[in-house]
VEXDREN-2710 file (C-alpha; in Angstrom, 1 decimal):
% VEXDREN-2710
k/r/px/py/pz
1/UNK/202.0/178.8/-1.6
2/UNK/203.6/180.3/-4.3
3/UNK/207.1/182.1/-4.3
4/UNK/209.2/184.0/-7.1
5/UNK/212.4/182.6/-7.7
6/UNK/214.0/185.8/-6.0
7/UNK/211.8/185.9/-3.3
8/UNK/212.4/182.2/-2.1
9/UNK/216.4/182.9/-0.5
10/UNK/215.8/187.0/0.3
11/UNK/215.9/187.6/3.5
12/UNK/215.0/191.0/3.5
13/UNK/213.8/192.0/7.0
14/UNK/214.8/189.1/8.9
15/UNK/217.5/189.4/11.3
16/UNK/220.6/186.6/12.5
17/UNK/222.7/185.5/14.8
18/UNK/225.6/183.9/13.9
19/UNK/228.5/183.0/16.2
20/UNK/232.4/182.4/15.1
21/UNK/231.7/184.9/12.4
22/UNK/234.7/186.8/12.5
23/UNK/236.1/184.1/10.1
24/UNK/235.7/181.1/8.2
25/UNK/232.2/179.5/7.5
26/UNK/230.6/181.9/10.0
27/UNK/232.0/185.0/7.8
28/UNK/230.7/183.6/4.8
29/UNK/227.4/182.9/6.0
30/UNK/227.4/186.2/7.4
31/UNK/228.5/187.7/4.5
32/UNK/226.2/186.1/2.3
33/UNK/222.8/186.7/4.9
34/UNK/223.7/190.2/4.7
35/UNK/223.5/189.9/0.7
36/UNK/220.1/188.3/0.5
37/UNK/218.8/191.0/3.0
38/UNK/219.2/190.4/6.5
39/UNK/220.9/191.9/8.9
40/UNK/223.0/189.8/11.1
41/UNK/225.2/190.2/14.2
42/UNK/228.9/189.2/14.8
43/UNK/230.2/186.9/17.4
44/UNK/233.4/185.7/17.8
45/UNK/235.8/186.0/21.2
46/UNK/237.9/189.4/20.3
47/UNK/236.2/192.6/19.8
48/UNK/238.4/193.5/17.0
49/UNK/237.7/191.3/14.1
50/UNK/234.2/191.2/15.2
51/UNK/234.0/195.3/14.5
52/UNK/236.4/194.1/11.0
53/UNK/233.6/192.0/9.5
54/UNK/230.3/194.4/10.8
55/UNK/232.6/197.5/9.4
56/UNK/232.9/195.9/5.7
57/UNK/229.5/194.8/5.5
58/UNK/228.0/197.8/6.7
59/UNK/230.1/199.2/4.3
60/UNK/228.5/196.8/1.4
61/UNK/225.1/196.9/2.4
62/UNK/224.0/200.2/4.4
63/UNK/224.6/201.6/8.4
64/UNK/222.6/199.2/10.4
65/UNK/223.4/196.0/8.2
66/UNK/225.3/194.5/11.6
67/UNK/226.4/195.1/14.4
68/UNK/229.8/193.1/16.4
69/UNK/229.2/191.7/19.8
70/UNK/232.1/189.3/21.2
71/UNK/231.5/186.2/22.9
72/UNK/232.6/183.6/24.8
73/UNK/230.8/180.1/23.7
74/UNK/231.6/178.7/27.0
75/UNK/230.1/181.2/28.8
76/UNK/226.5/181.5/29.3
77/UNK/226.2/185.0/30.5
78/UNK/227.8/186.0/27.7
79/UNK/225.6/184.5/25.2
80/UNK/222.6/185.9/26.8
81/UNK/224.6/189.6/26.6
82/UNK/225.0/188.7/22.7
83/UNK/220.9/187.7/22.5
84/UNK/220.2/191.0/24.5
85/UNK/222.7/193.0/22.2
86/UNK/221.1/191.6/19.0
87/UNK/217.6/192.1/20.3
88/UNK/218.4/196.0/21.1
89/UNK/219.8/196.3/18.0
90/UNK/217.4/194.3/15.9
91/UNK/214.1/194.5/18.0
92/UNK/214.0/190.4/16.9
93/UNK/216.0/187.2/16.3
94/UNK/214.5/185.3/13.7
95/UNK/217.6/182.9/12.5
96/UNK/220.3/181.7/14.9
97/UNK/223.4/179.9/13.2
98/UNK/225.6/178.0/16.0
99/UNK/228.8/177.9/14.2
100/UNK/231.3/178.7/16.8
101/UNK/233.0/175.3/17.9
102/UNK/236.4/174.2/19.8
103/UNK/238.7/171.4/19.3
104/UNK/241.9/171.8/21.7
105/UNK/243.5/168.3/21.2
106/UNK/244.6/166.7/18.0
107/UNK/245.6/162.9/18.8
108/UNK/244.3/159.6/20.1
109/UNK/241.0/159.2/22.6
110/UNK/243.6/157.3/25.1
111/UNK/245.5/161.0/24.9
112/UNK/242.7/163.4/25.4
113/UNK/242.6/164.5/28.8
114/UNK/239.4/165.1/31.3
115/UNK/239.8/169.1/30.7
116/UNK/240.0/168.8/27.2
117/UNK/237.2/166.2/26.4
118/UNK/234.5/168.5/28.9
119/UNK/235.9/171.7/26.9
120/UNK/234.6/170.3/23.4
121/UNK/231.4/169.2/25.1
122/UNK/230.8/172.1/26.6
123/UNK/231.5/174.5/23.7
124/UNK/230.4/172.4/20.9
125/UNK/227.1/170.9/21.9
126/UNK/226.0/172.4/25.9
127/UNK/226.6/176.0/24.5
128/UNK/224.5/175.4/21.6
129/UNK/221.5/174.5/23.5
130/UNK/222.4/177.1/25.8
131/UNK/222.0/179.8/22.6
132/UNK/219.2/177.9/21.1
133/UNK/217.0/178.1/24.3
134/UNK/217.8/181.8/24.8
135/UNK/216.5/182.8/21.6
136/UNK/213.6/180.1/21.1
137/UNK/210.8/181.7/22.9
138/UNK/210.5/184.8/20.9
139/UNK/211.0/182.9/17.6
140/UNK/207.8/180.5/19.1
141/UNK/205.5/183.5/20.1
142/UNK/205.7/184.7/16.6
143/UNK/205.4/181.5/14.9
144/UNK/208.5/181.8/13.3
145/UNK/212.3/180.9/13.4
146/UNK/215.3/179.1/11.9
147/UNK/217.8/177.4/13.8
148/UNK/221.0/176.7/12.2
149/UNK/223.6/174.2/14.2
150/UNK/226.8/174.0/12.2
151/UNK/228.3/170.2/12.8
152/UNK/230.6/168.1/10.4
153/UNK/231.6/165.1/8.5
154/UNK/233.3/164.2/11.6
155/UNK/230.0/163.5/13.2
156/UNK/229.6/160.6/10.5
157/UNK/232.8/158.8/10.3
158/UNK/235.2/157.7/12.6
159/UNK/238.9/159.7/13.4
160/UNK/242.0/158.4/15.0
161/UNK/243.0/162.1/15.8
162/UNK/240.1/164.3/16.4
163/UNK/237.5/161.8/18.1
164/UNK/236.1/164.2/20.9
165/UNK/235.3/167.0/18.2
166/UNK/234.0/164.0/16.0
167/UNK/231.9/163.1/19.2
168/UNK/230.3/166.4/19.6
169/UNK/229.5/167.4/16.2
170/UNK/227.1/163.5/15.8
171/UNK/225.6/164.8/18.8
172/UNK/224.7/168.3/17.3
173/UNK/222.5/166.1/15.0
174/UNK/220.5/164.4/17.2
175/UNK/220.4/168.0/19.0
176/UNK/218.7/169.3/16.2
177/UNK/216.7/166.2/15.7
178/UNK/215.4/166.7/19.1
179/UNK/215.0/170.7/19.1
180/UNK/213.1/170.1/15.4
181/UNK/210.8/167.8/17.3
182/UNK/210.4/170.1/20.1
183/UNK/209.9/173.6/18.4
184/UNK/208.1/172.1/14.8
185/UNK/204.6/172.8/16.6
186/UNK/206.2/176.6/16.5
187/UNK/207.4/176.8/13.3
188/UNK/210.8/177.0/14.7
189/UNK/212.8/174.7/12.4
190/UNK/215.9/173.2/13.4
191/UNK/218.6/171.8/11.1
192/UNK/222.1/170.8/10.5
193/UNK/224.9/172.1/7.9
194/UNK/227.8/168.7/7.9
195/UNK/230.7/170.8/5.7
196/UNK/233.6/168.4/4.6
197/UNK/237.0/169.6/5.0
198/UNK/236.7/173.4/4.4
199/UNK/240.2/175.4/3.5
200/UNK/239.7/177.5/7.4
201/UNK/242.1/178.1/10.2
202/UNK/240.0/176.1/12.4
203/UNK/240.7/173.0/10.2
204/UNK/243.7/173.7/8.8
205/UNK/246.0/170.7/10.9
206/UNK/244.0/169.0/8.3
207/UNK/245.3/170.6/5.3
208/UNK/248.1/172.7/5.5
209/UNK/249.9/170.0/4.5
210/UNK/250.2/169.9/0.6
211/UNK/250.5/165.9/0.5
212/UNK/247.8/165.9/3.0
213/UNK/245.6/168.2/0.6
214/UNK/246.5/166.3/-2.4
215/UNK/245.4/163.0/-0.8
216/UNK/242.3/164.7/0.4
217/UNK/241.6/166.0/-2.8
218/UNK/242.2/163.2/-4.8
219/UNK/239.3/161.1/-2.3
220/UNK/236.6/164.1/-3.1
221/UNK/234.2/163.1/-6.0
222/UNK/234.6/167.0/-7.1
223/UNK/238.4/167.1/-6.5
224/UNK/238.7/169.7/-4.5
225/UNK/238.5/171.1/-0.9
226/UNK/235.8/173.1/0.4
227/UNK/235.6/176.5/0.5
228/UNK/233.2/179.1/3.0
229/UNK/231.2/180.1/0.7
230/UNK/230.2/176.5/-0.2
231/UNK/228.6/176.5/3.3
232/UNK/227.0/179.5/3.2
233/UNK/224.8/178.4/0.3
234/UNK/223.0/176.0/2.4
235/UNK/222.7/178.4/5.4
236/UNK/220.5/180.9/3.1
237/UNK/218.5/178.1/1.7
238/UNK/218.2/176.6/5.8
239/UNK/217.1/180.2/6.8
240/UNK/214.9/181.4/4.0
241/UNK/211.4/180.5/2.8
242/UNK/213.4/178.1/0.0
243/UNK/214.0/175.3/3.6
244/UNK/210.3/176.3/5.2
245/UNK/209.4/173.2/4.9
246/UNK/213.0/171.2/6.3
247/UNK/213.7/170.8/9.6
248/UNK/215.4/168.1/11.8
249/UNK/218.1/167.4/8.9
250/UNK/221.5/167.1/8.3
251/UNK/222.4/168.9/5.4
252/UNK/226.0/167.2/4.1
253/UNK/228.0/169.5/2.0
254/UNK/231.5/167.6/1.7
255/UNK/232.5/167.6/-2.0
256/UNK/230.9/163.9/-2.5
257/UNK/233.4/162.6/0.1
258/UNK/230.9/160.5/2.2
259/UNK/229.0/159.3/-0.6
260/UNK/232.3/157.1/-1.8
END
């Protein structure tokens, strides 16, 4: 089948999910979804900057472009309030982007308490089956969905000070290994987005530091930290008819850095 160059990332039509969008990656992919055509809901924890981002893009791209619906990642009722929302608003869900994640301890695995290691389980990989499973059976009666689990780096190497988040974002692979296996006879497809160190508030322990960054910087093949945007790229290609035929990958965007 044939496509236009234009036509392969427009999203014209299609509707998304995407959680931790108040900010950071999830804003940008936002953002960016929105640009190519789609509407898209926002999700984050506080009403406020949730109604910020849908605001300024309905501002960009037409009333209607998105709606804001807060959520709590850890909690599954209110998940399932941000699937009914979306559905109300949308009539569908055809793309869900997991984004949202939690890391509440930066230190050694002999450090990390009980509470803190189930609390990056939970919100990082059970919550993300939680959402996928939620939205899965509509996408499968129409033949038709993209799954989008946002993990990391992390999830390839080892780390002496974030090892639990590290943990849960390799598992969020083989989550969407499995889930591509599951849902391919659907034509759901299931992937991964592993972003490098991205200049976010989520990472920033990580880079705030300017010897930190420089040393960071200086390992990257492109010499330079990652920006949103950079992530978003892949998202659109992962949701549009450009990745129909891609599913059960990790897609590595990291500035070179695991290449060397």
């Amino acid at each position: 089948m044939a496509y236009s160059p234009a036509s392969l990332f427009d999203l014209t039509g299609k509707s998304a999910l995407i959680t931790g969008s108040s900010k950071g990656i999830g804003k940008a992919i936002a953002e960016q979804f929105a640009a190519h055509g789609a509407r898209v809901a926002i999700s984050s924890r506080k009403q406020g900057p949730c109604e910020e981002v849908a605001a300024a893009i309905n501002t960009k791209h037409g009333a209607g472009a998105a709606i804001a619906c807060p959520a709590n990642i850890s909690s599954r009722q209110d998940l399932q309030h941000l699937v009914d929302e979306t559905n109300a608003a949308f009539g569908k869900i055809d793309v869900v982007v997991c984004n949202a994640a939690s890391n509440p301890y930066y230190g050694p695995m002999s450090g990390i308490s009980d509470e803190q290691f189930s609390k990056i389980l939970t919100n990082n990989i059970i919550s993300n089956n939680w959402l996928i499973q939620m939205v899965a059976p509509q996408m499968a009666e129409r033949r038709d969905g993209a799954v989008i689990i946002v993990s990391s780096i992390g999830g390839l190497r080892a780390s002496t000070v974030i090892g639990a988040y590290c943990i849960s974002k390799a598992a969020d692979v083989q989550l969407a290994r499995n889930l591509a296996a599951e849902f391919g006879p659907s034509n759901i497809r299931v992937n991964c987005i592993s972003p490098g160190l991205v200049t976010t508030d989520f990472a920033k322990a990580l880079w705030a530091d300017e010897k930190a960054r420089e040393r960071r910087e200086n390992e990257t093949p492109l010499r330079r930290l990652g920006e949103p945007n950079d992530i978003a790229g892949a998202a659109v290609f992962l949701a549009s008819k450009a990745g129909s035929w891609t599913t059960g990958q990790n897609i590595v965007v990291d500035g070179g850095v695991t290449a060397v």
